[in-house]
N, C-alpha and C positions, 0 to 999 in steps of 0.2 A: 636399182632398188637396194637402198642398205640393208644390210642382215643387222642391223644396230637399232636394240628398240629405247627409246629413252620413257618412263610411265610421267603422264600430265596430271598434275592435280595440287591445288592449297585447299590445307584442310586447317582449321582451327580446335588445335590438339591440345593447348594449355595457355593458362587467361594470361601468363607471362610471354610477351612479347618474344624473348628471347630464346627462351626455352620454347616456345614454340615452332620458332624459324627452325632450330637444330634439329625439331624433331620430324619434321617436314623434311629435312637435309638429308635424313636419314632414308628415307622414303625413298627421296628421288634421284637421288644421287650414292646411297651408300648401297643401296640394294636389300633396304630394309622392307619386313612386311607391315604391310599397312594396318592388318585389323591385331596386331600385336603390341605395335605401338600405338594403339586406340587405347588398348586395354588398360599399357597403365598408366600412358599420359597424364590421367588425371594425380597420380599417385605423387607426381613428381614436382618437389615444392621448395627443394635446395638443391646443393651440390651433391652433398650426402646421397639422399633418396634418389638424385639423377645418377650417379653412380651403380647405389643397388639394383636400381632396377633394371637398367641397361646389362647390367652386370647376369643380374636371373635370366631375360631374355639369349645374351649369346649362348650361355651355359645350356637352358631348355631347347637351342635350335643346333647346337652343339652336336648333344648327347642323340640328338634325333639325325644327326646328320646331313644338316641344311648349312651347308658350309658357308653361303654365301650370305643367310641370315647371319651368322654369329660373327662375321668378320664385320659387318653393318656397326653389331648391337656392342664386343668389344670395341672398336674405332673410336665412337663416341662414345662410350664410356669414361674415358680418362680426363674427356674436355674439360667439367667442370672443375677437374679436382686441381687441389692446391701444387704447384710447383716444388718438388721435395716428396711430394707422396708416392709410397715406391712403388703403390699400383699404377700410377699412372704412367711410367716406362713399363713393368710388365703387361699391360695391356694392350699398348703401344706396339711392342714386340709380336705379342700373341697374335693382333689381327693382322699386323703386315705380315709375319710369317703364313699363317692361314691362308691371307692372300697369294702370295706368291705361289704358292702350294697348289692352289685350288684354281689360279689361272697357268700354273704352268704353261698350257698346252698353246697359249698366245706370244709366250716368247721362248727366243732363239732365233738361228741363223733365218734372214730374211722375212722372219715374223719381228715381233717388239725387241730391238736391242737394249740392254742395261749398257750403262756406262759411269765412270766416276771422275767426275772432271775436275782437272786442279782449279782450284782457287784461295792463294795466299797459304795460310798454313794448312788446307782442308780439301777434302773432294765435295764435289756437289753431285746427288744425284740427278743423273738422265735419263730417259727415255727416248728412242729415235724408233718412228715409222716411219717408212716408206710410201710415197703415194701411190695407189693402185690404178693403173691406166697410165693416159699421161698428167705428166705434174703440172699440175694448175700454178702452184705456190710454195714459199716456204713458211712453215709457221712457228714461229717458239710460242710456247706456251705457260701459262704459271698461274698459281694462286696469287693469293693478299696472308693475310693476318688468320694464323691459325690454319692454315690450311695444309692438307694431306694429299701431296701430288696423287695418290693411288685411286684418289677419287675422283679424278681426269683422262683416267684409261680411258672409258668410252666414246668422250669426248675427243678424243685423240683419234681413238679408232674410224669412229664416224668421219671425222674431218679427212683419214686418209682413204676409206671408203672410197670418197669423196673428190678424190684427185689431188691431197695435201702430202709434202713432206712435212709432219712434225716432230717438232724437238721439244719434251717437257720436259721441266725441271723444278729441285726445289730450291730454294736461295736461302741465306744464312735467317734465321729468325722462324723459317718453317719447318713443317712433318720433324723428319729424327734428325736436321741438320741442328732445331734447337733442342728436341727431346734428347738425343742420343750425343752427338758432339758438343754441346752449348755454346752455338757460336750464334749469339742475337743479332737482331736487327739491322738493319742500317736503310740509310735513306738512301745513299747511294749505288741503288739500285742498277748503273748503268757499270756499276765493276764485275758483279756476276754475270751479268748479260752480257759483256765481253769476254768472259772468260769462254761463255759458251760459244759464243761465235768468232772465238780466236780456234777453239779446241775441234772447233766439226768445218771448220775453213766457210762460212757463211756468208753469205753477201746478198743484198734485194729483199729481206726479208720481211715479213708482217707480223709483230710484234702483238700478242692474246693476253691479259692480265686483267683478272679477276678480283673482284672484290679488292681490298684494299691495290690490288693491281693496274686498278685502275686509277689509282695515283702511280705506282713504281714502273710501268711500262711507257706511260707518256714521258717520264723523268728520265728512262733508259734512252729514250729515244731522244731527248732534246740534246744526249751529248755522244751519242752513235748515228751516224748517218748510215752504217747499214742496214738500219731502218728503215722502211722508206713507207712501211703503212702502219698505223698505230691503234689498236681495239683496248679502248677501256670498259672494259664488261661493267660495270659500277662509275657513277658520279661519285668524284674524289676530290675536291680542290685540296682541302687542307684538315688534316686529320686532327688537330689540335682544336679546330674551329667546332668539329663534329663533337669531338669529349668534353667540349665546355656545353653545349645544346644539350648534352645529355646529361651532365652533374647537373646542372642550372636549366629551371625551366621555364620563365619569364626573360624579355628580352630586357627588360633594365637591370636584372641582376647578372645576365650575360654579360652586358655592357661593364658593369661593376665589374665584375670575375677579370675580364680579357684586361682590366684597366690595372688592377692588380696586378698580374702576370707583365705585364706593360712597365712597371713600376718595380718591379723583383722583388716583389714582396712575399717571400720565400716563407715567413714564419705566421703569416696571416692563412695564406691559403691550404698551407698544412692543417692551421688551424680548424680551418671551412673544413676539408676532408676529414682530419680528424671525427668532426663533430656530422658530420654528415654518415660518418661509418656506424656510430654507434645507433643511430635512429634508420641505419638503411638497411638493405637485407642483404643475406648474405651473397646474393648472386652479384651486389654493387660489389662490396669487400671482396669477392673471388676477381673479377674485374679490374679493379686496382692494382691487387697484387699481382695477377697473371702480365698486366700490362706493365707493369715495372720490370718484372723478372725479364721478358721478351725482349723488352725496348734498354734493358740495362740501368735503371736508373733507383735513384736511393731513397725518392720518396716521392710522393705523388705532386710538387713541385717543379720538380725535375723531369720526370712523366710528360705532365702536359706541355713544359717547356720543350721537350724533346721531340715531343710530337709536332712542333710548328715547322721543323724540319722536313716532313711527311707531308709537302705540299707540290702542286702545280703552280703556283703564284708568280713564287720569284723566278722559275727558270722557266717562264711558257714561251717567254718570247724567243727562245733555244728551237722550238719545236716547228721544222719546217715541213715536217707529212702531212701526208693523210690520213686524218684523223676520223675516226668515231668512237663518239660516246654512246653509253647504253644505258637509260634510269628503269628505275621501277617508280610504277604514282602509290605505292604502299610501303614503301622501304622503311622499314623499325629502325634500323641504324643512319638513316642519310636521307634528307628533305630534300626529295629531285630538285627545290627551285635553285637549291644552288648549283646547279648546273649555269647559271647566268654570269656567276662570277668565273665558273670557271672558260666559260665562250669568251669575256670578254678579253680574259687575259689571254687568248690562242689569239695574238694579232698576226701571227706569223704562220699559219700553218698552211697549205699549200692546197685543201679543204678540209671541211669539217661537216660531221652529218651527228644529229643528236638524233636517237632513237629511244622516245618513250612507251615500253610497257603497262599494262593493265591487269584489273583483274578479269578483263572481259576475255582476257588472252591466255589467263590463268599464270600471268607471267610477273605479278604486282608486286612480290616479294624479294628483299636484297636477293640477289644474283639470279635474278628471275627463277629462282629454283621453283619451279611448279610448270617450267616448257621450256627445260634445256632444249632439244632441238627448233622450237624456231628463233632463240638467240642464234644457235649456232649456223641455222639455213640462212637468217639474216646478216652472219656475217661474211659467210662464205659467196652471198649475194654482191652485199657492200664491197668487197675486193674482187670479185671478176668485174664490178662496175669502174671501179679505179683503175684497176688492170688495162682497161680493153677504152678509156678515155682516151 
């Protein structure tokens, strides 16, 4: 029996899609309370207001000494805010310190090891458990876009509960490697993952990637063979394909849009966002800019051009594991049916299992955030299946 509880539940906290997922994120994964952020969910209607109010809550769970509440309620706090706003590194600091602080007692010798792995001119952070018992497997582990390794601890934990050596980490574009060093993006995702499995001597391993990870861990894999099991936590083909679905919402103006971009019609499509910023709100316009700053790129042009690199497509037929994918039938950012394009292009892979979540499972939301543990018992299933074939 694990000592690791993970709490179930989607709740419908704000009529914005988006802002509702993070505030759910919060919940289940950040170790927020729930009837706190009931409270002022509603309150929350930009970057601005999502800012203060996450802002009052860590300061009120703070001062009261609910350590695990304000490191929740700082974390997210910085999300929304603009690239350049210098709360957003002070906040950034505030809750990872907090963190560490307040989980102390889980790391050190033979408990959670820290590590700073080279990679090119930078360190990347690590994490390494140990499996408890005998070891089943090995696992690296990692986010997508935007994401905070520190909020993979338990996940981690669990897994080594569980009979797992795992290795987490952040890569360039995430947590403080873009906050704190500004080292962005890249799609080739399979240089950091060799770094890490040059630097902890790895071999046989089964590759975890979350959310946008579920594009960069199959891409990791298609040009590392010691890979040999590959978990795309999130339906990924093509990221570029997703940010036009979501600027664009009819499919002949998609078709228009991509046919544009097709054409390098650089001063049109500028044009479109231009004109699409000023009638949008500003959660579109945080989005834009956030994604440029990440992704490196000089205008939203360039953006979505850069993002077609952020694909499964062209290198699937690289990918000779075992593979699973994992959708949600509710996902706000990604329509599980593209998962079709992306099965067709796995002509190569050695098998493949797509596992669709629900809300009957309470699982229907990008990263199934509403029953982290049975993604994670489902995956830990799926590999002693592959294992033991």
């Amino acid at each position: 029996m694990s000592s690791i509880k993970f709490d179930t539940g989607s709740y419908n906290l704000n009529k914005n899609p988006n802002f509702n997922y993070q505030l759910n994120r919060i919940v289940m994964w950040g170790g927020g309370d729930l009837g706190e952020i009931m409270s002022v969910s509603q309150n929350i209607t930009d970057s601005e207001s999502w800012k203060r109010e996450l802002i009052t809550l860590g300061d009120k769970a703070r001062s009261e000494k609910r350590i695990k509440e304000s490191i929740a309620y700082y974390r997210m706090s910085e999300f929304f805010r603009y690239d350049g706003d210098p709360d957003k590194v002070k906040y950034y600091k505030l809750s990872k310190d907090l963190f560490y602080d307040y989980h102390d007692n889980l790391f050190g010798p033979g408990k959670i090891e820290r590590f700073e792995v080279p990679y090119e001119e930078i360190t990347l952070p690590a994490m390494y458990k140990k499996a408890m018992g005998e070891r089943k497997d090995t696992i690296i582990l990692h986010g997508g876009n935007d994401s905070y390794f520190e909020e993979l601890l338990f996940p981690m934990l669990y897994l080594s509960e569980n009979g797992y050596d795992v290795y987490l980490f952040e890569g360039p574009g995430q947590g403080g490697v873009l906050r704190i060093k500004n080292v962005k993006f890249t799609h080739k995702w399979e240089r950091p993952v060799q770094a890490i499995l040059d630097y902890f001597s790895l071999n046989n391993v089964t590759i975890v990637g979350i959310s946008l990870g579920g594009m960069l861990a199959p891409r990791a894999a298609a040009f590392e063979k010691r890979i040999k099991r590959v978990v795309a936590w999130s339906v990924f083909s093509n990221f570029s394909d997703i940010l036009v679905s979501q600027a664009v919402q009819s499919k002949v103006a998609q078709y228009s849009f991509r046919l544009l971009l097709k054409l390098r019609m650089r001063l049109i499509v500028n044009l479109i966002f231009k004109i699409k910023l000023k009638v949008g709100n500003e959660l579109v316009k945080w989005g834009l800019s956030h994604g440029m700053y990440a992704y490196d790129a000089v205008s939203p042009y360039d953006y979505i051009k850069k993002m077609n690199s952020f694909q499964i497509k062209e290198i699937a037929k690289l990918i000779e594991q075992d593979m699973l994918i994992i959708g949600a039938n509710k996902d706000h950012f990604i329509d599980y049916h593209l998962v079709n394009e992306e099965i067709d292009s796995l002509v190569n892979v050695k098998s493949l299992t797509f596992k669709l979540f629900t809300e009957h499972q309470k699982a229907e939301g990008h990263c199934n955030v509403g029953n982290s543990k049975l993604i994670l018992d489902t995956i830990m299933t799926w590999i002693q299946s592959i294992i033991n074939t």
